[in-house]
N, C-alpha and C positions, 0 to 999 in steps of 0.2 A: 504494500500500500504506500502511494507517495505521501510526500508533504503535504497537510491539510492546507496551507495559505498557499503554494505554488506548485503547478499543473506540471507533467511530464514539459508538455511544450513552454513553459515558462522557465523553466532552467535551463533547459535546450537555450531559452531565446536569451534568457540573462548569462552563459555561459561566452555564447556571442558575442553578444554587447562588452564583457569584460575582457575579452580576450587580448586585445590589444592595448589595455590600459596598466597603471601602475599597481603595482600589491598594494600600497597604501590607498587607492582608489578601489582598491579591489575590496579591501576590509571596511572602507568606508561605506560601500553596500552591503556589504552582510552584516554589518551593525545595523545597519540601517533597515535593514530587510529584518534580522531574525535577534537581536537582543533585546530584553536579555536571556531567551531560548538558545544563545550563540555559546559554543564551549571550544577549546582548544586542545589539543594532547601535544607535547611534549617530550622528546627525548633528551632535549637541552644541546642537542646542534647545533651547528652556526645557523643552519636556514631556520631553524625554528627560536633561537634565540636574537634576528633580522625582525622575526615577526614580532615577537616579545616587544620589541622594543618600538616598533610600530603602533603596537595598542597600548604600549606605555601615553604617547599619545592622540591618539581617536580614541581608544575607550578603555580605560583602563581594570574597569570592571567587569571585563568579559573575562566567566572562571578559565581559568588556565589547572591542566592538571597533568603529573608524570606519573606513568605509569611503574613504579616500584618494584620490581620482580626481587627483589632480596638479593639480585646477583648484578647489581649495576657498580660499576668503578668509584673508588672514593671520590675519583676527583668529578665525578657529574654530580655528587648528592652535595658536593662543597661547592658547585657553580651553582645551587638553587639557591646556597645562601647570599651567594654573590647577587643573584638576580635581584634579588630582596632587597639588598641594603642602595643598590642602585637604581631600581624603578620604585622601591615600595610592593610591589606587585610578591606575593607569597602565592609558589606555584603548589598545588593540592597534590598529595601522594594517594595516591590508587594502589590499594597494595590485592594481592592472590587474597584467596578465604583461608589457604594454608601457609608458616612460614615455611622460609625453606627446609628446616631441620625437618617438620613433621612432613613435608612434601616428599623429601629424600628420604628419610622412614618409610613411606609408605610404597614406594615405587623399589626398594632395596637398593637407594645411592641415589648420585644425578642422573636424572633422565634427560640432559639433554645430552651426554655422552653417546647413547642411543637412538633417541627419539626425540630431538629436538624440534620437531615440528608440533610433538604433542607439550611437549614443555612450552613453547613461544603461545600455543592455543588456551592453556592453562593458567598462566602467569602472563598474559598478553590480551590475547584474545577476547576470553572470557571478561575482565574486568574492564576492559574499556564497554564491552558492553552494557557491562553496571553503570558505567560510567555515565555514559551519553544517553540514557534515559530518562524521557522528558523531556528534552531538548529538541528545536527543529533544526539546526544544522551544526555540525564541529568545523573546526578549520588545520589544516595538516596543511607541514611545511614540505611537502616532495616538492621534486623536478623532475621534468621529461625525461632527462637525459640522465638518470638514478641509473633505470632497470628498465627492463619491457612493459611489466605491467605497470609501472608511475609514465611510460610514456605513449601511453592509451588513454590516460586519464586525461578529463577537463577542468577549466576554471572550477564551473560551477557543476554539479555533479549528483545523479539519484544513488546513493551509497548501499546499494540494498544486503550489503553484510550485516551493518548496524542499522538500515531502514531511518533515517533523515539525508539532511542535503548534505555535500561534504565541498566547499570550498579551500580550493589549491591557491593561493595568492602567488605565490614562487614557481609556478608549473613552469613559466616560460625561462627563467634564471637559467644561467651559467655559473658553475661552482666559481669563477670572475668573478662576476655578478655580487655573490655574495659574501666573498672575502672583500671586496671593494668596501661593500658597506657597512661592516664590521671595522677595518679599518677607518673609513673615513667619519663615521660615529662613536669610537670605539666601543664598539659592541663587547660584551662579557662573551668568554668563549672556554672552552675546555682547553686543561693546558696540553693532554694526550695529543694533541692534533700538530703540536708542535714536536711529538715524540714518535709522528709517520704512523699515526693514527685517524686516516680523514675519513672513518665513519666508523660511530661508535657504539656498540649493543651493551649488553651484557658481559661481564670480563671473562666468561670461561670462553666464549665464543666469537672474540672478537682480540683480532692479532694484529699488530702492527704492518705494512703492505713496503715493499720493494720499492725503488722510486722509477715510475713510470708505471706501474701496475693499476689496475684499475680501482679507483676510490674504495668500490665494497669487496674486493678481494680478501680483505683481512675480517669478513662476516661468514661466520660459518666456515672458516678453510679448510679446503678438500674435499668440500661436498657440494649439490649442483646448490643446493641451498643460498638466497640472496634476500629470502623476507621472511620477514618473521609472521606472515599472514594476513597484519592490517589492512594493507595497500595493495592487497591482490585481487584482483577485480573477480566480480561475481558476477555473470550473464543472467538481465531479469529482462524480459522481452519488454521491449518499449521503455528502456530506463536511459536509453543514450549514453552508455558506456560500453 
């Protein structure tokens, strides 16, 4: 079922209309369109920490929240506090129903050593779904040029994994693009990415990359694995994805 306030062909048509505009024009419509029903998820990237810093100001009070899996890097849980002292902005932990001790208990160890697709579904998956209930659209920081399936994806978008809208403000960016405007705002940033780390999960599954290798190489390494689930598009007849 779509969005109750905008039709299949309204997103189609607002998708459109955005497509060649700025992320900051881009967020100034979906505030405009769906707050405060508007939420955001977070891994605390650079691209999502551009936006951070965007609704630092247009709207500051659109809930921002990270997804918690019990197995993220020191140093992303020490950039939320960074984000805080710098925007004021206190980003929301979404955590699993289990931690990890009794999670690993119950599977006899990590399961993502295995079955990492069941672990990212579990501790990912699942709880952004808690998450985003209620709400008529989230806003995620991909780009085209991530993966295959982020470069399928539109501005404005029918999300029918989580069933609301999902606005891409950065879909058209160049990883340029986004170090540019880090730099020339000094944006808060992870300091791993200065340690040949340029994209960041969870620290059992996420390895530093060779130089010239490709960005998400160091995700999931040595297996075809490149997502953790969110961002992989799901075929709903008539949803324009």
């Amino acid at each position: 079922m779509f969005n109750d306030e905008l039709t299949p062909d309204e997103i189609a048509d607002a998708s459109r209309r955005l497509d060649s505009k700025s992320p900051e024009q881009i967020l100034r419509w979906a505030v405009a369109t769906f707050f405060p029903k508007l939420t955001m998820a977070t891994a605390f990237g650079p691209e999502g920490n551009c936006i951070i810093h965007m609704l630092a100001d247009i709207e500051p009070r659109v809930r921002i929240f990270n997804l918690e899996t019990g197995y993220q890097f020191a140093e992303t849980l020490e950039l939320r506090e960074r984000i805080k002292r710098r925007y004021g902005i206190e980003v929301e932990y979404i955590r699993p129903e289990m931690t990890v001790p009794a999670y690993e208990e119950e599977h006899g160890g990590p399961l993502y050593v295995h079955r990492p697709d069941q672990c990212c579904y579990d501790r990912k998956v699942l709880p952004l779904r808690r998450a985003v209930a209620g709400y008529k659209a989230w806003i995620s920081a991909i780009r085209k040029d991530q993966t295959a399936d982020r470069g399928r994806a539109d501005i404005v978008q029918w999300d029918a994994k989580f069933e609301l809208v999902k606005v891409n403000p950065l879909l058209q960016w160049t990883k340029s693009d986004v170090w540019k405007f880090i730099t020339d705002h000094e944006v808060p940033y992870n300091p791993l990415h200065d340690q040949g780390y340029p994209s960041i999960g969870c620290w059992p599954c996420t390895r530093p990359v060779a130089s010239g290798d490709d960005d998400r190489a160091g995700r999931w390494a040595g297996s075809m694995k490149k997502e953790c689930g969110l961002h992989v598009v799901e075929h709903q007849s008539g949803s324009g994805i």
